[in-house]
C-alpha positions as CSV (number, residue, x, y, z in Angstrom):
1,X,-14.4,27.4,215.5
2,X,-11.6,30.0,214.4
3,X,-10.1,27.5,212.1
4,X,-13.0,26.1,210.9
5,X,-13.8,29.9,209.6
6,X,-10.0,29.9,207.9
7,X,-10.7,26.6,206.4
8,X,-13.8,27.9,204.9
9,X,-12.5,31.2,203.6
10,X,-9.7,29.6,201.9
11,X,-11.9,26.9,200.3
12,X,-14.0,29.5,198.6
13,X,-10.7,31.7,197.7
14,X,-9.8,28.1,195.9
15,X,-12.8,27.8,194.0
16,X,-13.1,31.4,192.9
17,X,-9.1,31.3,191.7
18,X,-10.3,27.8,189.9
19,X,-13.7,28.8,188.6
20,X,-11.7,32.4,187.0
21,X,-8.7,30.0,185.7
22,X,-11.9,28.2,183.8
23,X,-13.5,31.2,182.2
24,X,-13.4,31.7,178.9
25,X,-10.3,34.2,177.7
26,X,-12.6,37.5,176.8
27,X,-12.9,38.3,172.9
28,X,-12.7,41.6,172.3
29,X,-15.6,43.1,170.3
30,X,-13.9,44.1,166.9
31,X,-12.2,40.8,167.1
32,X,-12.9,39.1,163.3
33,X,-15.1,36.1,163.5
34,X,-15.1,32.6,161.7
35,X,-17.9,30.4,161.7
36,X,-17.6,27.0,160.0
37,X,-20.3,24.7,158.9
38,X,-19.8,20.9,158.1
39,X,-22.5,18.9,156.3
40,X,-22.8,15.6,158.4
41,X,-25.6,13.8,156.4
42,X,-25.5,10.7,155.3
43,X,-24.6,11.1,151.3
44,X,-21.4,11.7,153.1
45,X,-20.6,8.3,153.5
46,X,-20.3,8.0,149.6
47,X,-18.4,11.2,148.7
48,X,-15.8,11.2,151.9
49,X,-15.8,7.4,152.9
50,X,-12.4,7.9,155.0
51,X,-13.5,11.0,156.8
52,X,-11.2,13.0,155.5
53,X,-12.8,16.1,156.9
54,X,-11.9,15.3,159.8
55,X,-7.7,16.2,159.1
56,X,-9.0,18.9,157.1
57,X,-11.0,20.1,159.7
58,X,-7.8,20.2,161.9
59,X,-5.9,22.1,159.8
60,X,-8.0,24.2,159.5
61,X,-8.1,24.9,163.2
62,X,-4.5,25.2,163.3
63,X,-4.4,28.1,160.5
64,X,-6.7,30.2,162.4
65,X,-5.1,33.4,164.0
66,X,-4.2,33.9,167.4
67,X,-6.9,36.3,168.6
68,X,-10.2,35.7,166.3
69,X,-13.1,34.0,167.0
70,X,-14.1,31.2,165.8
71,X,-16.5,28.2,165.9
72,X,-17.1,24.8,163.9
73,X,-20.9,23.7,163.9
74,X,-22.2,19.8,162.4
75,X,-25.5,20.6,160.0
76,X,-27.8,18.1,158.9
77,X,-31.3,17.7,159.7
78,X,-30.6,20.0,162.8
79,X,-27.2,22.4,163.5
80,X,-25.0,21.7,166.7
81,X,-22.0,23.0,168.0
82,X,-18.7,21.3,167.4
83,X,-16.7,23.3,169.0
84,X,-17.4,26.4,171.7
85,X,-17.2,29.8,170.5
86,X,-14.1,31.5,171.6
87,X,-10.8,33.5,171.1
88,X,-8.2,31.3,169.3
89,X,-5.6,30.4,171.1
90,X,-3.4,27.4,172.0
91,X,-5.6,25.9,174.4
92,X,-9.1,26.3,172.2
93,X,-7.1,24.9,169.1
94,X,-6.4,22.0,171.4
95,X,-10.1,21.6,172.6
96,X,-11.0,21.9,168.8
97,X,-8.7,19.7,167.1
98,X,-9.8,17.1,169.7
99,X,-13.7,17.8,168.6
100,X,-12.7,17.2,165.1
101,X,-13.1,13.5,165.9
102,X,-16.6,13.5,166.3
103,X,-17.5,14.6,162.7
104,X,-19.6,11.9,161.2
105,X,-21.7,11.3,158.1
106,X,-24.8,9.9,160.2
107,X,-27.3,12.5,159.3
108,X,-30.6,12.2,157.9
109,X,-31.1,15.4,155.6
110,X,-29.0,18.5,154.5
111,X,-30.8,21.2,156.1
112,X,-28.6,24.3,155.1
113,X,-31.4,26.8,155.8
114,X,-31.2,26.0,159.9
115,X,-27.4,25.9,159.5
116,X,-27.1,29.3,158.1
117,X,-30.5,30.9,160.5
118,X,-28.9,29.1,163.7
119,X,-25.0,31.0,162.9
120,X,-26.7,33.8,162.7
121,X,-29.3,33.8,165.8
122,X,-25.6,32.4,168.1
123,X,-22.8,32.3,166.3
124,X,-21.7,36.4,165.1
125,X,-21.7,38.9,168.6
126,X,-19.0,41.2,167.5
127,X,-18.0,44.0,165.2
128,X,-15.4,42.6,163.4
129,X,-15.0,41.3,160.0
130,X,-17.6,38.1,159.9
131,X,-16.5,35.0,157.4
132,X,-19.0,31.8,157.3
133,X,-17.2,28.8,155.8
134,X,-19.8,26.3,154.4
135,X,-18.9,22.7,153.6
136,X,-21.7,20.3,151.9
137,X,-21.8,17.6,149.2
138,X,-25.5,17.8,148.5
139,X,-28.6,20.1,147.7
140,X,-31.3,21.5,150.2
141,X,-32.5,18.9,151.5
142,X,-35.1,19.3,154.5
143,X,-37.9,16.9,153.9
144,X,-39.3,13.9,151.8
145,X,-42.4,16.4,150.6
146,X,-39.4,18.1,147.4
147,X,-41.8,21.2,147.9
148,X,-40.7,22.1,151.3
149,X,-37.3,21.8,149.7
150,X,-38.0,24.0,147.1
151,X,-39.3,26.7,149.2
152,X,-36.8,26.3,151.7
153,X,-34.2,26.8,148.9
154,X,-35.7,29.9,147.5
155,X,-36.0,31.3,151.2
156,X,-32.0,31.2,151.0
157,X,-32.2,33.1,147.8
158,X,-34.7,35.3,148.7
159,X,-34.6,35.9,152.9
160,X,-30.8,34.6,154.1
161,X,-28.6,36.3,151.7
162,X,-29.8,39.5,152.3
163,X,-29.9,39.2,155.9
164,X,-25.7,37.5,155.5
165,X,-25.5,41.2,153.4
166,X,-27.3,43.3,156.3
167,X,-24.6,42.1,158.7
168,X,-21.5,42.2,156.1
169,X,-21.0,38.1,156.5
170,X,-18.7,37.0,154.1
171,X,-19.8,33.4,153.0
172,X,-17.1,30.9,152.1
173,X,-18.4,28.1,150.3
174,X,-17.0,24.5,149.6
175,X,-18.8,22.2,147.2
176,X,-18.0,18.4,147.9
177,X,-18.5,16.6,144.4
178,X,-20.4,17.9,141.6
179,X,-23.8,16.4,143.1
180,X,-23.7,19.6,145.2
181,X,-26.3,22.5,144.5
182,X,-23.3,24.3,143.1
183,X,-25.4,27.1,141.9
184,X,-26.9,28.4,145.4
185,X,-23.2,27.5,147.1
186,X,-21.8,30.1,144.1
187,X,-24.5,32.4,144.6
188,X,-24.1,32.4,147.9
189,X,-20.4,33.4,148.0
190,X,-20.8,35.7,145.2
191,X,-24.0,37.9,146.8
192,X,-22.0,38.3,149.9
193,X,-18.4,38.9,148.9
194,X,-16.6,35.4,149.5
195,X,-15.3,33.2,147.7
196,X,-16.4,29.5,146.0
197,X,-14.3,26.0,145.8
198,X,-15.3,22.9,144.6
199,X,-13.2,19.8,145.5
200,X,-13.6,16.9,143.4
201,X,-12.4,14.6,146.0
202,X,-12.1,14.6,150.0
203,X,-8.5,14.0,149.2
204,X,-8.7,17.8,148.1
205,X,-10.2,19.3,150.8
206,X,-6.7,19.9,152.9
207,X,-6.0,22.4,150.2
208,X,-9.1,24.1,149.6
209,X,-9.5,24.4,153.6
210,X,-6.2,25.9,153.0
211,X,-7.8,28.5,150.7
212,X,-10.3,29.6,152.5
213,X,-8.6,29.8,155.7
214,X,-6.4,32.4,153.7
215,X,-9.5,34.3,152.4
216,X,-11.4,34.7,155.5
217,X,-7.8,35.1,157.9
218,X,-4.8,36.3,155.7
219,X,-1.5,36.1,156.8
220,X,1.4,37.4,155.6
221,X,4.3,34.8,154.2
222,X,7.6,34.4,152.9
223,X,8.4,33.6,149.4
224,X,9.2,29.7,149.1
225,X,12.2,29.0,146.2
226,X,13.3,25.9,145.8
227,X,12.3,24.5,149.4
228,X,14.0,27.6,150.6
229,X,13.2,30.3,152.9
230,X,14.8,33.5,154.3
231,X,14.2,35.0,158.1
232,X,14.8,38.3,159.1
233,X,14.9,39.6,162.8
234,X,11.5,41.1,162.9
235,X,9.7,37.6,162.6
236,X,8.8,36.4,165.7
237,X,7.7,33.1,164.4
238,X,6.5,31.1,161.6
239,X,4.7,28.2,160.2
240,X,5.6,25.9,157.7
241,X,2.9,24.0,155.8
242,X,4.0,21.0,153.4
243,X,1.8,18.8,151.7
244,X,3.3,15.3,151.3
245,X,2.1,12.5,148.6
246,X,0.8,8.9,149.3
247,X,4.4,7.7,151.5
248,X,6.7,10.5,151.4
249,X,9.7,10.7,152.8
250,X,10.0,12.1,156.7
251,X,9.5,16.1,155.9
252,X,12.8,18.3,157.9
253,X,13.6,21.5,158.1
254,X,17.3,22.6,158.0
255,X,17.6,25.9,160.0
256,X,20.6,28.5,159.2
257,X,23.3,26.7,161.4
258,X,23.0,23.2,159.5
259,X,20.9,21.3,162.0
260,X,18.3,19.6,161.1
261,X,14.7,19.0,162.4
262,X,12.0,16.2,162.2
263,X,9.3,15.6,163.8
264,X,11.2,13.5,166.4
265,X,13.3,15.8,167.3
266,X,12.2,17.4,169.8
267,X,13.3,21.1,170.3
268,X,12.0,23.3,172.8
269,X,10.5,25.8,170.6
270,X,8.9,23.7,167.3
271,X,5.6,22.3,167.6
272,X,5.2,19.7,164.4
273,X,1.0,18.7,163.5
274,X,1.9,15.5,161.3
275,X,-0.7,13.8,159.3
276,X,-0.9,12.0,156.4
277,X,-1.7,14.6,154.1
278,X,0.3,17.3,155.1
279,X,2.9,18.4,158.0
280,X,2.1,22.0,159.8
281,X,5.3,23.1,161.3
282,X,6.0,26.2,163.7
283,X,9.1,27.5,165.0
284,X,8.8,30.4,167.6
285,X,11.6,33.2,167.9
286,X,13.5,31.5,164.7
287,X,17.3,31.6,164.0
288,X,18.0,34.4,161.4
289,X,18.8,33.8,158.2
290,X,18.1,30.7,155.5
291,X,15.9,28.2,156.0
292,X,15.4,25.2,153.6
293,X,13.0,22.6,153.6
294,X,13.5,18.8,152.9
295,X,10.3,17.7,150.9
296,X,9.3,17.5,147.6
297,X,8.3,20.7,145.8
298,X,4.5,21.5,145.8
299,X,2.8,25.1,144.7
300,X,0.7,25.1,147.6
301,X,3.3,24.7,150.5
302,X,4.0,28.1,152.3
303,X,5.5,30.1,155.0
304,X,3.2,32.5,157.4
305,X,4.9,34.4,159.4
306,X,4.2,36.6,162.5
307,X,6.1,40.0,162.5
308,X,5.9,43.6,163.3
309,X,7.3,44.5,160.3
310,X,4.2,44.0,158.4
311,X,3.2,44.6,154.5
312,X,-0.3,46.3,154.1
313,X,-2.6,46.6,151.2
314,X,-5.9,48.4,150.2
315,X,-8.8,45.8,150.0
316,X,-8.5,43.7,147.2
317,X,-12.1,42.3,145.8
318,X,-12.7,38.6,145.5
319,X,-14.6,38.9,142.4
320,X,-13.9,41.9,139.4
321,X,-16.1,42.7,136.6
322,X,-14.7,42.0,132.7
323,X,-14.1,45.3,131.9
324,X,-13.0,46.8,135.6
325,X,-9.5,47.6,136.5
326,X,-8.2,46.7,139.9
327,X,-6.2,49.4,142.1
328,X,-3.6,47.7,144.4
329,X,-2.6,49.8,147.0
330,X,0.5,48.7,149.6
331,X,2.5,50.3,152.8
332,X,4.6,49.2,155.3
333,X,3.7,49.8,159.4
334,X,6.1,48.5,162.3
335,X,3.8,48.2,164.9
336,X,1.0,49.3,163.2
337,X,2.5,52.5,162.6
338,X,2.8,53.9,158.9
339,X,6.3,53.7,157.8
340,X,7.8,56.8,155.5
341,X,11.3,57.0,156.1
342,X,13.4,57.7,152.7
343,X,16.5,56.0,154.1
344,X,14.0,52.6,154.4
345,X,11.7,53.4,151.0
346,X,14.9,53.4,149.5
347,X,15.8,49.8,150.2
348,X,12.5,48.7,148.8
349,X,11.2,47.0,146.3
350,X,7.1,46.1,145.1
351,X,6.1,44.0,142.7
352,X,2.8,42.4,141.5
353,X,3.2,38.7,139.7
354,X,0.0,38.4,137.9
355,X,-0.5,34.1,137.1
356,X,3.3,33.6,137.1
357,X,3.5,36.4,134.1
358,X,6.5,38.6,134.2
359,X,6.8,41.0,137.7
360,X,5.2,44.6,137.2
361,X,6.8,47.3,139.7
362,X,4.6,49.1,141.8
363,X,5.5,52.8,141.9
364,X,5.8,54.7,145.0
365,X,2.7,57.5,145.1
366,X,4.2,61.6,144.9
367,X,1.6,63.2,147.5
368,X,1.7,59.9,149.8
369,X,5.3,59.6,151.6
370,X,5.6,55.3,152.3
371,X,2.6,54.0,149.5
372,X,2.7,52.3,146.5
373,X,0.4,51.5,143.8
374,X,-0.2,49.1,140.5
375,X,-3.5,49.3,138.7
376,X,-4.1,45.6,137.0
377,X,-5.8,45.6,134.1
378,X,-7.3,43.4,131.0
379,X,-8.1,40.7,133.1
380,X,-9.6,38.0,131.2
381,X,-12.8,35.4,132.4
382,X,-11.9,33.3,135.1
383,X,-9.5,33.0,138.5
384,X,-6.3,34.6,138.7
385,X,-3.6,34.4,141.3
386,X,-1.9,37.9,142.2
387,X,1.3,38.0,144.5
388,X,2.7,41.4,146.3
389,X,6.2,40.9,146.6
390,X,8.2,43.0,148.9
391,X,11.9,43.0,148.7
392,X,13.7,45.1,151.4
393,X,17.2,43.9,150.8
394,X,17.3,42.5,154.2
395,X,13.8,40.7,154.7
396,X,11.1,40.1,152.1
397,X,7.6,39.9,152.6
398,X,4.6,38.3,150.5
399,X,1.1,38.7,149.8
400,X,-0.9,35.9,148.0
401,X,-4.6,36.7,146.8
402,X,-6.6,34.9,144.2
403,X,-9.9,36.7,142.4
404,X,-11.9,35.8,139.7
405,X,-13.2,37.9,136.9
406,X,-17.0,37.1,136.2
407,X,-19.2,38.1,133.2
408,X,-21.1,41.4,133.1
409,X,-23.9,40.4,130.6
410,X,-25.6,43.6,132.8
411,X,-24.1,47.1,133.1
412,X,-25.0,49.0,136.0
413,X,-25.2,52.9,135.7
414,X,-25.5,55.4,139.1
415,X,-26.6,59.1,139.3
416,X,-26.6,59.8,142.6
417,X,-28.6,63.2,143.5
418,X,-27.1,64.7,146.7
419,X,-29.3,67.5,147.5
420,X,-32.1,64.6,147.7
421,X,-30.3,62.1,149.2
422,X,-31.4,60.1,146.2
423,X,-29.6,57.4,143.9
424,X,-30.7,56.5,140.4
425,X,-29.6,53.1,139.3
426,X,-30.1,51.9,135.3
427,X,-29.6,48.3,134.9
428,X,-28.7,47.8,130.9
429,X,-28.4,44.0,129.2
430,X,-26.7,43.0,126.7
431,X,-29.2,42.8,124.0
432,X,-26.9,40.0,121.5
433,X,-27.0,37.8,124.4
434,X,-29.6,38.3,126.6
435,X,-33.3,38.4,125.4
436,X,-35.1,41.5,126.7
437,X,-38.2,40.1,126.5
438,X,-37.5,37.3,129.2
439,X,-35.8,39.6,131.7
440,X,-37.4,40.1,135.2
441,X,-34.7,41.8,137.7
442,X,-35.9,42.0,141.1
443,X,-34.0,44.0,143.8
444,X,-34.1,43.4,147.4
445,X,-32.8,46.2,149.4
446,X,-31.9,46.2,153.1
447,X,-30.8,48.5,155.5
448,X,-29.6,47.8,159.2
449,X,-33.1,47.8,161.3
450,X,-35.1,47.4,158.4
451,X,-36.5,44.1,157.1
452,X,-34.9,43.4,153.7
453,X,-37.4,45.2,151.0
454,X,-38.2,43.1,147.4
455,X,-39.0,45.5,144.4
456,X,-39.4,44.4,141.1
457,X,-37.6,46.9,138.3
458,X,-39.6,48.6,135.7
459,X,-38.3,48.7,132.2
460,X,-37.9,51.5,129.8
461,X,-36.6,51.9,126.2
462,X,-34.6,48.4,127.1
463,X,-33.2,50.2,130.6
464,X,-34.2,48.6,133.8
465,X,-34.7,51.3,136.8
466,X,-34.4,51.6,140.1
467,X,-34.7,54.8,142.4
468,X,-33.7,54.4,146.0
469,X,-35.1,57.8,147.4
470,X,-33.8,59.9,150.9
471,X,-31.1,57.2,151.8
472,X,-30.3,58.1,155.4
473,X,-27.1,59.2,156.4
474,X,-24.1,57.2,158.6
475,X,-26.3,54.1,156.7
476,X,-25.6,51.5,154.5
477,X,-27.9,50.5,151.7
478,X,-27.1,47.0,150.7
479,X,-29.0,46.5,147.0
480,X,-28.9,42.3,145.7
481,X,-30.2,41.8,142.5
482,X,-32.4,38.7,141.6
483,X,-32.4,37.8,137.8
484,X,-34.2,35.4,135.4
485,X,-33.1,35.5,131.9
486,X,-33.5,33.6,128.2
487,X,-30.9,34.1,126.0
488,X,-32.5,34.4,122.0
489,X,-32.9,30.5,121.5
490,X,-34.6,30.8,124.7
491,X,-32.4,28.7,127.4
492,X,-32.4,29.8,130.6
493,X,-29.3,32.5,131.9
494,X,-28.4,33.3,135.3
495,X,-25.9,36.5,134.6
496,X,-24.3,37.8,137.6
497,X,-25.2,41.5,138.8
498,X,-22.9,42.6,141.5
499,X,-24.0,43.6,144.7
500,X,-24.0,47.3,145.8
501,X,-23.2,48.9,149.2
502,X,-24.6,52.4,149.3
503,X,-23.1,54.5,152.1
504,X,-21.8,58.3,152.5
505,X,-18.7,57.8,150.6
506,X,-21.3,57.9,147.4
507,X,-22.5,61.4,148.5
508,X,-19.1,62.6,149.4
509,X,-18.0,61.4,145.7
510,X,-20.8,63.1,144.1
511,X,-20.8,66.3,146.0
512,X,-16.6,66.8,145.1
513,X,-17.7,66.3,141.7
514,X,-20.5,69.1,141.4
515,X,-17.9,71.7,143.3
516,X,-15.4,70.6,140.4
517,X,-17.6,71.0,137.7
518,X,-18.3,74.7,138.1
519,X,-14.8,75.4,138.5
520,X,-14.2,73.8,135.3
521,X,-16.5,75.3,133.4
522,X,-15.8,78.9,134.7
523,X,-12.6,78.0,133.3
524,X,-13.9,76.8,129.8
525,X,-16.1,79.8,129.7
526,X,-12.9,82.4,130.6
527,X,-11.2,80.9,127.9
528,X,-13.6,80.4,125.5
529,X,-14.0,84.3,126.2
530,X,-10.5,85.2,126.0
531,X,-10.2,83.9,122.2
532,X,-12.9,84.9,121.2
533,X,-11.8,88.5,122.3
534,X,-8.1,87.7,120.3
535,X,-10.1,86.8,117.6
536,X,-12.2,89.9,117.6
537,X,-9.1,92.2,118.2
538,X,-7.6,90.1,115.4
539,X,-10.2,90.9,112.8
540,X,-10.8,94.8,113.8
541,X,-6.4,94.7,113.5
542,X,-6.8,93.0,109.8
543,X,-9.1,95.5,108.7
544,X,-7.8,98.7,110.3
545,X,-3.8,97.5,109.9
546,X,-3.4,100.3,112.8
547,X,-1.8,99.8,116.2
548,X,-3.9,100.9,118.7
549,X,-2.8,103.5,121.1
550,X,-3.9,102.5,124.6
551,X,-4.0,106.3,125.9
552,X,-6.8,106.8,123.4
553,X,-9.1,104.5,124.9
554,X,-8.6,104.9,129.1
555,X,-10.7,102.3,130.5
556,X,-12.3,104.3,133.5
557,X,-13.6,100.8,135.1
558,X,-10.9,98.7,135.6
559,X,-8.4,100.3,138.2
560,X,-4.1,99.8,138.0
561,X,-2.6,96.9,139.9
562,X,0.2,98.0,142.1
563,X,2.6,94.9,140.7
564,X,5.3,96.1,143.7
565,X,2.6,95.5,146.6
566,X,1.3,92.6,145.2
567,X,5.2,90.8,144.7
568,X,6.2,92.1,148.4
569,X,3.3,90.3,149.7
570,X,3.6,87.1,147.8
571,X,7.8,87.2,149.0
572,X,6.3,87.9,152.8
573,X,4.0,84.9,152.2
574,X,6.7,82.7,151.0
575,X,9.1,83.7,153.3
576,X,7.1,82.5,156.4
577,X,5.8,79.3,154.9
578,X,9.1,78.8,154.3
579,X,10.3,79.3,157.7
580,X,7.5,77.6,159.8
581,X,8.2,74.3,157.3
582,X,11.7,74.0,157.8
583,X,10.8,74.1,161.9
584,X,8.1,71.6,161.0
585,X,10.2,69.4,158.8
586,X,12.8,69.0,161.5
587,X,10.7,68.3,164.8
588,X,8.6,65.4,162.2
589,X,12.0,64.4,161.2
590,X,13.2,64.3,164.8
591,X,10.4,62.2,166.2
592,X,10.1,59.8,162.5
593,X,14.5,59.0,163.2
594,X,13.5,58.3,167.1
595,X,10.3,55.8,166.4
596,X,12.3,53.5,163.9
597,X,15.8,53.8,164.8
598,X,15.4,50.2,166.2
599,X,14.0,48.8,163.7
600,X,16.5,50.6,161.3
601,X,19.2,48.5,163.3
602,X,17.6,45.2,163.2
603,X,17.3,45.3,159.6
604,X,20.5,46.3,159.0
């Protein structure tokens, strides 16, 4: 009976220890999440006959970030999951690239209203940055009536984008073939920040997977010249991805000792993803020094790396008004932590390549110890590729981000009224190419809680307004502008108005800007004053041609200023700032020298 008990007890200790080894790795809640749609309907079979979402669908697994979350879902008539929800890691990109194989082109209809309502409802739990990745080759397509279409469509439009804006979902969008509704996949990245591809052929979609993967996950790379590659101690690892034409040669890597690497080779810490399109390689805890790569030389092969040592910028837009500027804004952290040191800013180098133009230094900031900055400007219509170069002497670092410029037929102007908790918006067109007379703009605001609100804008002497009254504080007001235009001949215009976010930092900009204004025109009004009193003093001189004696006129009002109290004080002052700085300087000194000493001597 005894060791029937033991038996017992250590059975269920077995299945507990199994039953925790089969849980799901916990994603914490600020964790960024990726969602990714794939249109499995039957027009498939025509524009991807050789399934070639399937690899690209792979890679795409494989470029996702250790530590995300991230899902793939098939959409057609219905929306099922292709892969569970879960923290990336190496065993979900296994499970994932394995469910790749059971995307098909089967479906009946190209329901992307239940795709997008269905990631929403299961797909997004966290707080962290949200990116949906859409793939389809076709319009909305949910019936045979084209009416339940057509209103499905314009619920999209009308319902799901601001509902994507209410919960700050990026929307990637892929257009397969130009028999996609290209205009709703572009409005649909546009209204929520993302970003739009179209690829003309499956054979494409390797590299725009590629893009996307590097909008919604950046990753930080090397700079690739001429196949070749430099690591520096603080990379723990990278990967190399090469894409190879119709029966290339075997792709190698040659590390810095002279041996070289294929896929058959076998070393203990290089995994190699081979397909016919591209090779994915990944070397962990890599040999310092040069690398070079034995492939032909494509403008899309890369190195992401994994490191400590980590370049950071300021958040870069994926789409920039004609006439706006763009800040860039970059640091270094090890470990997250900000770096400042002058013996390390002085072995640095930024730069900003703007569309392979010539390199434009960024310049370190005065009041900001470890930042830099470049403004970009004169940007003209269309996609630009920007690269942040970082050259430390020792390691280099690289940034790749592609925007795109779009038209601003429609100016937006804001008065924001702090007291009131009020903004004022004036919408104004641009009257020799839009035609005022056929201009209906329709706003649809939302606010976290709230279901989204539709108002139409009233026009005024050619100015179309919109007054968003007692905004609520710690809130954001998300404002998406609907717009149906004629341009003088009367065709139809669908100009782009950006989305706003309305949140504190409005207020906070507007209040700074009233206590500034005062100030500066006490000071206009002092001098203003002042000359005016020269110039009086200077006419009464020219007629008089006397000096004036200042013990004739004692001004009883205005008392003597002891000049030798005022100067000891100002010395005492000085003397103690003075003092309490140096102590200051020395123990921040003392700590900054102790926190990167080591990474001082692996860079060295």
């Amino acid at each position: 009976m005894f060791k029937s008990y033991i038996f017992a007890v250590f059975c269920l200790l077995g299945l507990s220890v199994d039953s925790a080894r089969s849980e799901p790795a916990p994603v914490a809640a600020n964790a960024d999440e990726i969602q990714v749609l794939i249109d499995v309907s039957g027009s498939m079979k025509q524009n991807d006959p050789d399934n070639l979402r399937i690899e690209a669908s792979r890679l795409l697994v494989n470029l996702l970030p250790d530590g995300t979350k991230a899902a793939f879902w098939l959409f057609a008539e219905k929306t099922a999951p292709l892969s569970a929800a879960d923290t990336v890691n190496s065993a979900w990109k296994q499970q994932a690239s394995k469910a790749t194989a059971n995307i098909h082109s089967r479906g009946l209809y190209t329901h992307i209203e239940d795709a997008i309502q269905t990631v929403l409802s299961q797909g997004f739990t966290g707080s962290g940055k949200k990116h949906l990745i859409l793939l389809t080759d076709g319009f909305v397509d949910i019936s045979k009536d084209i009416m339940q279409s057509a209103d499905s469509r314009e619920r999209i439009l009308s319902e799901w984008i601001p509902k994507l804006q209410q919960q700050n979902i990026n929307v990637q969008t892929i257009a397969l073939s130009e028999q996609a509704d290209k205009e709703l996949l572009e409005k649909l990245a546009f209204e929520t920040g993302g970003w739009a591809e179209t690829a003309q052929t499956a054979e494409q979609l390797q590299r725009v997977f590629l893009k996307m993967a590097q909008k919604a996950a950046p990753k930080e790379t090397l700079p690739l010249t001429d196949n070749k590659f430099n690591v520096d101690s603080g990379i723990h690892e990278f990967s190399v991805l090469v894409f190879k034409k119709p029966h290339a040669a075997p792709t190698q890597l040659v590390s810095p000792d002279g041996k070289s690497i294929s896929k058959q080779s076998m070393v203990a810490n290089v995994s190699w993803l081979e397909s016919q399109a591209y090779d994915l390689i990944t070397a962990k805890q890599p040999l310092v020094g040069e690398w070079r790569l034995v492939a032909e030389v494509d403008p899309d092969n890369q190195v992401m790396i994994v490191t400590d040592l980590k370049l950071q910028l300021s958040e870069i837009p994926n789409f920039l008004g004609e006439s706006e500027t763009l800040p860039i804004k970059a640091h270094f952290t090890d470990k997250d932590k900000l770096i400042a040191r002058a013996d390390f800013l002085g072995m640095l180098t930024l730069e900003v390549i703007q569309d392979q133009q010539a390199p434009a230094k960024m310049q370190a900031v005065a009041a900001e110890a470890g930042f830099y900055q470049h403004q970009v400007e004169h940007l003209s219509l269309g996609k630009h590729l920007l690269k942040i170069v970082a050259d430390g002497k020792t390691f280099k670092r690289e940034i790749v981000h592609e925007i795109e410029v779009v038209a601003t037929p429609i100016t937006v102007d804001k008065h924001v009224d702090v007291a009131q908790r009020q903004v004022s918006l004036k919408l104004l067109p641009d009257t020799k190419l839009i035609d005022p007379a056929g201009l209906v703009i329709n706003a649809v605001i939302n606010q976290a809680g709230h279901e989204p609100e539709t108002r139409a804008l009233t026009s005024k002497d050619g100015v179309w307004l919109l007054d968003l009254v007692g905004l609520p504080p710690e809130t954001t007001t998300h404002v998406n502008f609907n717009v149906m235009a004629k341009d003088h001949e009367g065709k139809p215009l669908t100009p782009a108005v950006k989305p706003l976010s309305i949140d504190d930092s409005w207020f906070k900009a507007a209040e700074k800007a009233e206590v500034a204004a005062p100030a500066t025109e006490a000071a206009i009004d002092v001098h203003h004053e002042a000359a005016n009193h020269e110039e009086a003093n200077h006419e009464a001189g020219a007629e008089h041609h006397e000096p004036t004696d200042p013990e004739q006129h004692p001004s009883a009002d205005v008392p003597k200023t002891n000049w030798l109290l005022v100067s000891g004080i100002l010395v005492a002052i000085n003397l103690f700032l003075g003092v309490s700085g140096f102590f200051t300087y020395r123990y921040l000194k003392k700590s900054q020298a102790e926190k990167h000493q080591q990474l001082l001597e692996r860079l060295s």
